[in-house]
N, C-alpha and C positions, 0 to 999 in steps of 0.2 A: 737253279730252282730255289725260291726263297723259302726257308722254313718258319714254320711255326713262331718260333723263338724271335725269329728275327720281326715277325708281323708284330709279335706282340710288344717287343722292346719301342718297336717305331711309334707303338699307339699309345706307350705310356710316354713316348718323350714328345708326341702330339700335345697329350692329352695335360702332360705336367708345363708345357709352353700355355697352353690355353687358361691352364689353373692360375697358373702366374700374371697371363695379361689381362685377366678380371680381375685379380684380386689387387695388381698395382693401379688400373680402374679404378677400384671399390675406393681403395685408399684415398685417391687423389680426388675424386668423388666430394670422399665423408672429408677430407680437407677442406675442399672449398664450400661443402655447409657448412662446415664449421666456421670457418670465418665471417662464411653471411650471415650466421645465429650471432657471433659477437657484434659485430655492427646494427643487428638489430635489436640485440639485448641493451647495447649500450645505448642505442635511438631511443628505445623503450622505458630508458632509466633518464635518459636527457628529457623525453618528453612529459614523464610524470614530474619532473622538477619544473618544468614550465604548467603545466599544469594546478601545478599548486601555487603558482606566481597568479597565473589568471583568479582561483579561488580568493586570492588575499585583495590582489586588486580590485577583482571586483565586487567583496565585501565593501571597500572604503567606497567604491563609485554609490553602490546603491545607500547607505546611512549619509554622504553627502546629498546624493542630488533628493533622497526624501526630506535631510532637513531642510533644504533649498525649498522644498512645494512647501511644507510646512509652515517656513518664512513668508513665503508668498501669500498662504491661508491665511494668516494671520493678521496680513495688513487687510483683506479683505473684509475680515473678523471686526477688526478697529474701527473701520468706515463702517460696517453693517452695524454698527455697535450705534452709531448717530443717525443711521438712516431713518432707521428702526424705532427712536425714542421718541414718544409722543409728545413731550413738551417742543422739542425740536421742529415735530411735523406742523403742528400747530401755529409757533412765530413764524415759521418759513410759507406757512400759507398768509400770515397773514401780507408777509414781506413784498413776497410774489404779487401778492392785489396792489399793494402799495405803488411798488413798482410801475404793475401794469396801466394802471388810471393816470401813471403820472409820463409814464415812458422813458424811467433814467430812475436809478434808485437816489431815496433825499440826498441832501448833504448833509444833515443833521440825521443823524440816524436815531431809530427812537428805541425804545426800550427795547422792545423785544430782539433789533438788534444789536442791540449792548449783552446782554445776554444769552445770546448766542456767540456773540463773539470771546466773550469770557469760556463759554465751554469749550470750545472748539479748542482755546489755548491750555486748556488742563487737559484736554486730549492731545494734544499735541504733545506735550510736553511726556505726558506717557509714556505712547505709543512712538515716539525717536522723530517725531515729523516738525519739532521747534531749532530750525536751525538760526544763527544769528545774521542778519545783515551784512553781504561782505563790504567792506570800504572802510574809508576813516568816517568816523562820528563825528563832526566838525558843523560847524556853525558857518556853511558855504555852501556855495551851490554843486552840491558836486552828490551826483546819484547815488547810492550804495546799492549793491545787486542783493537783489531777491534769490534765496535756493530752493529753500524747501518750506510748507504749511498746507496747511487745510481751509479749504474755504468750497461755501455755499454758493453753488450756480443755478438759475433758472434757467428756462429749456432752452431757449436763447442762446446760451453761455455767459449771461450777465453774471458778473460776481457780485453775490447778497452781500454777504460776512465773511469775512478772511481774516486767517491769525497775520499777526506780522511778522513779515520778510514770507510771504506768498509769493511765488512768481505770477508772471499774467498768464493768462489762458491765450494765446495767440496760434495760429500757424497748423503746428503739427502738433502739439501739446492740444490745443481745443482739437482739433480731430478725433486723439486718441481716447480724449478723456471727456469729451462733452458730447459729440455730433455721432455718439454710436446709437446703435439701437436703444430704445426709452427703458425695456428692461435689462437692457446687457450689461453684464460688466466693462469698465473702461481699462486698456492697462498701455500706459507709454515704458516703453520698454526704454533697456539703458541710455542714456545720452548727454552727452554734456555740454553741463549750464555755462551762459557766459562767466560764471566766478572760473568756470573749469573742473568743478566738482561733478564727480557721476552720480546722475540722478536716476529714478523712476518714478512712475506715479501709477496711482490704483484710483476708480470711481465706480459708483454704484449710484442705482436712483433713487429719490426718494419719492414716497407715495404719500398723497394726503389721508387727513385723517379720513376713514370708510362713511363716502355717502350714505342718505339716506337709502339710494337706492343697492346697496350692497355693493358698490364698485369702489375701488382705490387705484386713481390715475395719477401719475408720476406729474410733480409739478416742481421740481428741477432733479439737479445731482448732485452728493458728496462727492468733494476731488481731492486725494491727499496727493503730495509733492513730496519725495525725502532721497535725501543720502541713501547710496549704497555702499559707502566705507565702512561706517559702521556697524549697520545691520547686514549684511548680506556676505562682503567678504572675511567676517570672522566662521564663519561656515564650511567657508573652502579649507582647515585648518583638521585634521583627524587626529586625536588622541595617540599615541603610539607609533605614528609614521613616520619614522625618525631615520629613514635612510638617507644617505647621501644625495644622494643623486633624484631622490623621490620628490614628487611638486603634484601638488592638485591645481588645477586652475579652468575659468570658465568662457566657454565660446560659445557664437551665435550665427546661426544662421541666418545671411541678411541677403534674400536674394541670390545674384553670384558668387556671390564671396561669402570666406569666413571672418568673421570679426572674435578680438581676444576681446573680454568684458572682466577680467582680472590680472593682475598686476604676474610676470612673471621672473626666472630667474634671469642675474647680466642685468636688471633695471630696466627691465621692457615694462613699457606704462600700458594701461589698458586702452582699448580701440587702437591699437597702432598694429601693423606687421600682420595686414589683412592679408590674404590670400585667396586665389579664384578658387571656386569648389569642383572645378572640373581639374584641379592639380591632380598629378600621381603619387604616391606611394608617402603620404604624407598622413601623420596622426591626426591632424583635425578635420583635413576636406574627408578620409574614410571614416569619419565620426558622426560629419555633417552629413553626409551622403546616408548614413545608417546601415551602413556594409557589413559592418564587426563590433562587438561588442567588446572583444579583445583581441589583439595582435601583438603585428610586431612591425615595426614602422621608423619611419623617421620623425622627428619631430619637428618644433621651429629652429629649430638651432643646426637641426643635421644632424645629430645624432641618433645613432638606431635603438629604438627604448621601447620594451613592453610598454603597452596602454591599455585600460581598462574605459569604456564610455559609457556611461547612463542620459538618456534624454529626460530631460525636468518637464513634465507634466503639463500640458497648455500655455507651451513658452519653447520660442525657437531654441532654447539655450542648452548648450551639452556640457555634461561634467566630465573632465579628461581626468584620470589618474594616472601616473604613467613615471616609471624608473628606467633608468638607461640599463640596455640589454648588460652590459662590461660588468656591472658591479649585481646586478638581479643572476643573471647565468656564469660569471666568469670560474666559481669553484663547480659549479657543472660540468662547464667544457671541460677542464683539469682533469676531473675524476670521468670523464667521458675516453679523453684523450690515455690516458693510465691504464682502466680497465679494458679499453682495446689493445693494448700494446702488450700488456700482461697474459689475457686472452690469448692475442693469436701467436704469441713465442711460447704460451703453455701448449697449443695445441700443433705447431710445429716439433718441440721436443717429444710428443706423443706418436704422433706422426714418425718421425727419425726410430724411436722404439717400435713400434709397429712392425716400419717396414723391416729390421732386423731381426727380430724375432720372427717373422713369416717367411724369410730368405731362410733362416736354420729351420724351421720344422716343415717345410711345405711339403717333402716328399712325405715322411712318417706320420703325416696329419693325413696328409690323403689314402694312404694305404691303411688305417687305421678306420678312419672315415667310412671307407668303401665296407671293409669288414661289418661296421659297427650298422650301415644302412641295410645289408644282406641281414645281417642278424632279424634288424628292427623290423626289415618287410614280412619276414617271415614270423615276426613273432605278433606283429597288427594281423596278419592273413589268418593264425593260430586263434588271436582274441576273437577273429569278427567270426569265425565259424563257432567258437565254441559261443559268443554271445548269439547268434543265432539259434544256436541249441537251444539254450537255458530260455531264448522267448517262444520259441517253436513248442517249448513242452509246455509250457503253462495251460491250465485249465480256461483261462479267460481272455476275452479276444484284447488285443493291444496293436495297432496300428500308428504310423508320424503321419501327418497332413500338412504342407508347404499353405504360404498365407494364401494362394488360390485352390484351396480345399484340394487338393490332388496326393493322392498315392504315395508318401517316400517310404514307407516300409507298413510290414503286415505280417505278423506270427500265421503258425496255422490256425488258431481259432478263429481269428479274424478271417481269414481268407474261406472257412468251412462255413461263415458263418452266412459271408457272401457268396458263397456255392463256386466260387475260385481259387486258382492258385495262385501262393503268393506273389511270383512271377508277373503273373498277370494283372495283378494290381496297378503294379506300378507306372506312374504316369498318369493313370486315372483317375476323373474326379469322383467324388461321394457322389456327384447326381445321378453321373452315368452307370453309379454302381448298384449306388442303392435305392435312385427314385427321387425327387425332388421335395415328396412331405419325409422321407424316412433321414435322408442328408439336411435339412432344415435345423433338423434339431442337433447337431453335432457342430452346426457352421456359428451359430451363437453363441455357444461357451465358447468354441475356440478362438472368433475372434476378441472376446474379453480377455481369455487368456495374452494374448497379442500385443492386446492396449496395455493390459495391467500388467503383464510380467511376472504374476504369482498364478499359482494354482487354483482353479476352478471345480469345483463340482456341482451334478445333476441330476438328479436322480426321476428317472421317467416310468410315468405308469402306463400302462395298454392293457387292455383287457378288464375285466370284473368277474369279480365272485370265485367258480372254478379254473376260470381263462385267466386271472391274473398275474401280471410278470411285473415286473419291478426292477430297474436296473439301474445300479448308480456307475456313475462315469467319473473319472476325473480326466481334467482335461490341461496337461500339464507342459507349459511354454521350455521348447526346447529352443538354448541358443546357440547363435550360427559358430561353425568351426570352419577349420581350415578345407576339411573335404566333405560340409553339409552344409545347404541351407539351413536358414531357423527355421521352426518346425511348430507343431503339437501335438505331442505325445498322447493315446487317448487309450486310457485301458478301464474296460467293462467289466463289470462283479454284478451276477444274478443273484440277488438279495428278498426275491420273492419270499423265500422260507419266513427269512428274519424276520421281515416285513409282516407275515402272518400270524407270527407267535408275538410279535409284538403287539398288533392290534385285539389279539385274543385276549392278552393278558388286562389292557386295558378297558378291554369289556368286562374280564371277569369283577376288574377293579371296581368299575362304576356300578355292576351288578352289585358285589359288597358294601358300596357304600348306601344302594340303595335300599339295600337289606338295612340294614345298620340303622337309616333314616326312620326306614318304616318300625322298628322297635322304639328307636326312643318317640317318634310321634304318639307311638298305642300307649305307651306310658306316662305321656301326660300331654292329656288331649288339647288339653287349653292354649299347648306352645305347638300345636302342629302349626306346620309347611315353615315353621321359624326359621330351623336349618336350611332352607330351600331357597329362601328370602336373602340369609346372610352367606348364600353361595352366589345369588346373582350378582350382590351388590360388590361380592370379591369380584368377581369377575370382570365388571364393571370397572371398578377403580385400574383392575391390571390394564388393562385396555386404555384406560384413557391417561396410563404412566408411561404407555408405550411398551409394552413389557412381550417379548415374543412368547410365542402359542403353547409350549412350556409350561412357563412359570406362572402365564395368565392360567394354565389347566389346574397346576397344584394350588393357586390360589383358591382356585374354585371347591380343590375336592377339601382343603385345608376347611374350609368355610362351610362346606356342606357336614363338617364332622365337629365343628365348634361344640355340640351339645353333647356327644357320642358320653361324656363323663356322668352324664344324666344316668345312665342305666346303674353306675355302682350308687344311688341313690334307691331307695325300695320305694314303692309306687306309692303305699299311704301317707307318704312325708310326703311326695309331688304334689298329690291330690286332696291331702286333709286340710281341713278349712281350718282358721285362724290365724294367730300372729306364731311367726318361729322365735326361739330359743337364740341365745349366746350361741352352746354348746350345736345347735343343729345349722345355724349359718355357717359356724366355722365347720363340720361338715360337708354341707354342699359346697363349699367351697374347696376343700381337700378334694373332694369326688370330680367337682369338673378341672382343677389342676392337675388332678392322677387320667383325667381322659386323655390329657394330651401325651401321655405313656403309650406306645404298642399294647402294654402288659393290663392295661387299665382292664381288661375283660376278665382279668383273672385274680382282680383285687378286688372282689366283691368285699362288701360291708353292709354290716344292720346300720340302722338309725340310732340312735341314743332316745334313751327311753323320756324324756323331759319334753314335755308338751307342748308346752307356751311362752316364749321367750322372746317379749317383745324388742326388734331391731331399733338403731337409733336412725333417725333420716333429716335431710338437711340438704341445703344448696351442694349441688356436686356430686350426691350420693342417693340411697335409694331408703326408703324405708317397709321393710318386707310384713307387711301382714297379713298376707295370706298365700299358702303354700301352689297355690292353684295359678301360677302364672310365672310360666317358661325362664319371661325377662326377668323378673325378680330371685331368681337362682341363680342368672345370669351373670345378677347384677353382687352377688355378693363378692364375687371373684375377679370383676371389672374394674380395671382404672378408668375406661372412658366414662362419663356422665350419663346417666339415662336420666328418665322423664318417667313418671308412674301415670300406667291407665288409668 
C-alpha cells in the first residue's frame, strides 16, 4: 500500500526533475539569444560605420558632380554672353546676307568681320576656349591641328568668323553642334581631337536683331570648342580627401557600354577600359544602370571599394567616389571581430555561473518560492476583497469600461444606479445597460481618455430649474496589467448643490454690481450708462484675446465698477459747473484710486472747500473745466489719452 509520504516524495522528485529541465532550458535559451544580440549588436555597430562612410561619400559625390553642372552652366553662360550682344547680332546679320547673295563667305573679309573676329579672341582667351595650334610652326607645308575656339555659323553650318586654331565643323561635331533644333542648345560631349586632346563643345543660337514685326528668328549659331584637362578635370579633385586608396573619377554612358572620361589610378588614360553595361557586380555598369547611389562593389581594378555615385544633370556622365572596402572598414571588421569574441566568452562565463549557482539553490529556492506564492495569493485574494469594500462603500457610482464600452468592474453605486448587480454588469455594454443616448455620453470622454492617456472631465446637465442635476465625471485611462485589460476608470460626483450656490452667488454678485451702477449713475447724471459702455468694451477685448468665460466675466464686472470710486466724491463737486481746483483734481482722483479698494465704501470723504481751480490741459491729457462730465473725473486719474467733448 503506498503511503502518503511516499506520493508526495515521488511528486516533489517529479516536480524538482521538471524544475531542472526548464530551467537548464531557459538557460540554454537565454544563451543563444545572447549570442544572436551580440552578432547583431555587433552588425549594428559594423553597419553604422558603413554608414557614415556612405554620408562622407556621398557629401564629396554631390559638391563634385554640382560643380561639374556648374562648369557646364558656365560655358553656356560664355556663348550666351555673345549670342545675346547686340553689336554681335547686328555684323552677324549683316555677314549672313553677305554670304547669302554671294553663296561662300568673301575672301577678303570686311570690317564687320574683322571685328567680330577680334571679339570672339578676347573671349576666348577668357573663358579657356584659346588653345594653340598643335604642330611645328615652320615655314612648310605641313598642317598643324586645330583643338579648341569659338566661331560663328549660319544655319547651314557655314563658318562666318572663327578665332584661331578652330577646329572644322564636320561629321559628328556639325551634328552636335549645328544641325540641332534652331532653339536648342548644341552639346558634343567628350571626345578626342586628332592632336589626342579631350575635347567638348557647347552651341546656342543666335537671334537677329527684333523685327519690325515683334519676331527674332535665329540666323545662325555660337560654337565654342575647348579642353577638358584644364577646365573640367581640376573638379574631379576634393579638398580634404586625402585617403589612400580614395579616387574621384568620371564616366559615361555611351549606349552599351560604360566609357571612363577621366584619367585614373596604375595610369589608366581616359576612354580606355570600357566596359558592357549589362556586366555584374561592377562599380560603374551599377552607377550607369542608376541601381545605387552607394554600395559596395568591385571596381575597375577588382577590388571590393565603397562607392558613392551622383548623375551630372543633362549629361550621360556619373561621378564615382569610391575607397577600397580594406582601408574604409578594415578597423571596423577588428573591433567587429573583438567585440564578438569578448561578448560571447563574457556571456559563456555568465552562463558557467548561472548554471552553478541554480544546481546549489534549486531545491531551497523552490520550497521558498512555493511558500512565498501561498503567501502572495492569499494576500492579492485579502487586497482584492478589501479593495472591493473601500469601492463598494463609497457614496458615488465608479465603474472600469474595456475600449469596446463593456462592463470590467462596477461599486454598488454604480450598479444601484443601473437597477443591477454588480455581478451582472459585467461583460455588458453601456448601451445595453443604459440606453444608447444615456451610454453616448460616457463613450466620448472615454475614448479621449484612450487617445490621450491623461484624465478627462465632464460635467453634464439634465433637467432645469427645480429638476436640475449636474454631474461631473472624470474619466480616468487605466493601464493594462498582468491580470487586466486597459480600461477607464469613471467615477461620478452629484455636484448639483455646488452648482446652485454657485450660480446664486453670482446672481447676487451682478445684482450688487447693478445696484452699485445704479447709485453712481443717480450721482452724476451726465456719465450715465459710462460704466455699462466700459463693461462691454472689457468684455469685448477679453474675447477677442481669447480669454476663457472666467476672466472674460471679471473683466467685464472689473469694468462695470471702473467708476464705483465716484460715490466717495459728494454729488455738488460731480454736478457743480465750472473749472476744478489743484487741491479738488487731486481729490477726485484719490476717490477713484481708493474705489479700487473693497473698503472704498467706507472711506467716505467731503470735498475741499476751494472752488475754482483751473486744470492744465494739453496733447495726451485732459483739461477739466467743468465738474459735470463722468470722463473728465475720469480722466484725472488716467494714464490712457482722452479726447474732450
Amino acid at each position: 500500500m503506498v503511503s502518503a509520504r511516499q506520493v508526495a516524495s515521488e511528486l516533489r522528485e517529479a516536480t524538482t526533475l521538471s524544475i531542472m529541465s526548464l530551467t537548464g532550458a531557459a538557460i540554454a535559451v537565454a544563451a543563444l539569444v545572447g549570442v544572436i544580440f551580440v552578432f547583431l549588436f555587433a552588425d549594428a555597430q559594423h553597419a553604422r560605420d558603413q554608414r557614415a562612410w556612405e554620408e562622407r561619400l556621398g557629401i564629396v559625390a554631390d559638391t563634385r558632380s554640382a560643380d561639374i553642372e556648374k562648369w557646364l552652366e558656365s560655358q553656356y553662360r560664355e556663348l550666351g554672353g555673345l549670342a545675346e550682344n547686340a553689336s554681335l547680332q547686328l555684323y552677324m546679320s549683316e555677314l549672313v546676307r553677305v554670304a547669302g547673295q554671294s553663296g561662300q563667305v568673301p575672301a577678303e573679309p570686311p570690317a564687320q568681320a574683322q571685328y567680330l573676329q577680334n571679339f570672339l579672341t578676347v573671349v576666348a582667351a577668357q573663358a579657356g576656349y584659346n588653345v594653340d595650334l598643335q604642330g611645328p610652326d615652320v615655314n612648310a607645308n605641313v598642317d598643324r591641328v586645330a583643338v579648341a575656339g569659338i566661331a560663328l555659323v549660319d544655319m547651314s553650318g557655314r563658318i562666318l568668323v572663327a578665332t584661331r586654331g578652330m577646329p572644322g565643323l564636320e561629321g559628328e561635331i556639325a551634328r552636335r553642334l549645328v544641325l540641332v533644333g534652331a532653339n536648342d542648345r548644341g552639346f558634343l560631349d567628350v571626345r578626342k581631337a586628332p592632336s589626342g586632346d579631350l575635347i567638348a563643345g557647347f552651341s546656342l543660337p543666335v537671334h537677329a536683331i527684333q523685327s519690325a514685326d515683334g519676331a527674332a528668328r535665329p540666323i545662325g549659331r555660337v560654337v565654342g570648342i575647348r579642353r577638358i584637362t584644364d577646365g573640367l578635370y581640376p573638379l574631379l579633385k576634393q579638398p580634404g580627401f586625402a585617403w589612400k586608396t580614395g579616387e574621384i573619377y568620371l564616366t559615361r554612358k555611351n549606349d552599351s557600354i560604360v566609357e571612363f572620361l577621366s584619367p585614373r589610378t596604375g595610369d589608366r588614360a581616359p576612354l580606355t577600359g570600357a566596359r558592357a553595361i549589362d556586366g555584374l557586380g561592377r562599380v560603374s555598369t551599377i552607377a550607369a544602370r542608376s541601381e545605387a547611389s552607394f554600395g559596395v562593389a568591385d571596381d575597375y581594378a577588382g577590388e571590393q571599394v565603397l562607392f558613392a555615385a551622383r548623375n551630372v544633370a543633362d549629361t550621360p556622365w556619373t561621378v564615382i567616389v569610391k575607397i577600397v572596402r580594406a582601408e574604409a572598414m578594415g578597423s571596423s571588421d577588428s573591433r567587429r571581430l573583438t567585440l564578438i569574441a569578448a561578448l560571447v566568452g563574457l556571456i559563456a562565463l555568465i552562463v558557467v555561473g548561472l548554471v552553478a549557482v541554480w544546481r546549489h539553490g534549486t531545491s531551497l529556492r523552490a520550497s521558498e518560492a512555493a511558500g512565498k506564492y501561498r503567501d502572495m495569493a492569499h494576500r492579492y485574494e485579502a487586497q482584492s476583497r478589501f479593495l472591493r469594500l473601500v469601492a463598494g462603500s463609497q457614496p458615488n457610482p465608479m465603474f472600469i469600461v474595456d475600449e469596446q464600452s463593456r462592463f470590467r468592474f462596477a461599486n454598488r453605486a454604480a450598479a444601484n444606479q443601473a437597477e443591477a448587480r454588480d455581478d451582472e454588469l459585467m461583460g455588458k455594454s453601456l448601451k445595453s445597460v443604459l440606453g444608447a443616448a444615456e451610454a453616448l455620453r460616457y463613450e466620448e470622454p472615454n475614448s479621449d481618455a484612450f487617445k490621450t492617456g491623461s484624465i478627462v472631465s465632464r460635467v453634464h446637465r439634465s433637467g432645469s430649474n427645480g429638476d436640475l442635476r449636474v454631474v461631473q465625471a472624470e474619466h480616468i485611462p487605466v493601464a493594462e496589467g498582468p491580470d487586466f485589460d486597459s480600461g477607464v476608470l469613471v467615477i461620478e460626483q452629484d455636484i448639483t448643490g455646488v452648482v446652485r450656490e454657485r450660480e446664486h452667488r453670482e446672481a447676487a454678485l451682478k445684482q450688487l454690481v447693478r445696484t452699485l451702477l445704479t447709485v453712481v449713475d443717480s450721482r452724476d447724471p451726465f456719465a450715465a450708462n459710462h460704466s455699462i459702455q466700459v463693461a462691454v468694451v472689457a468684455r469685448a477685448v477679453a474675447d477677442e484675446m481669447g480669454l476663457d468665460e472666467e476672466l472674460a466675466e471679471t473683466a467685464e464686472t472689473a469694468g462695470s465698477l471702473m467708476n464705483v470710486g465716484k460715490l466717495l466724491v459728494s454729488a455738488d463737486l460731480l454736478t457743480r459747473p465750472g473749472d476744478l481746483g489743484d487741491d479738488e483734481i487731486r481729490h477726485i482722483r484719490e476717490c477713484l484710486a481708493a474705489g479700487s479698494s473693497p473698503l472704498a465704501l467706507l472711506q467716505w470723504q467731503m470735498p475741499l472747500s476751494r472752488s475754482s481751480i483751473r486744470g492744465r490741459g494739453g496733447r495726451g491729457s485732459i483739461s477739466i473745466r467743468r465738474s459735470t462730465r463722468c470722463s473728465r473725473r475720469r480722466a484725472a486719474n488716467s494714464t490712457v489719452p482722452l479726447s474732450p467733448r
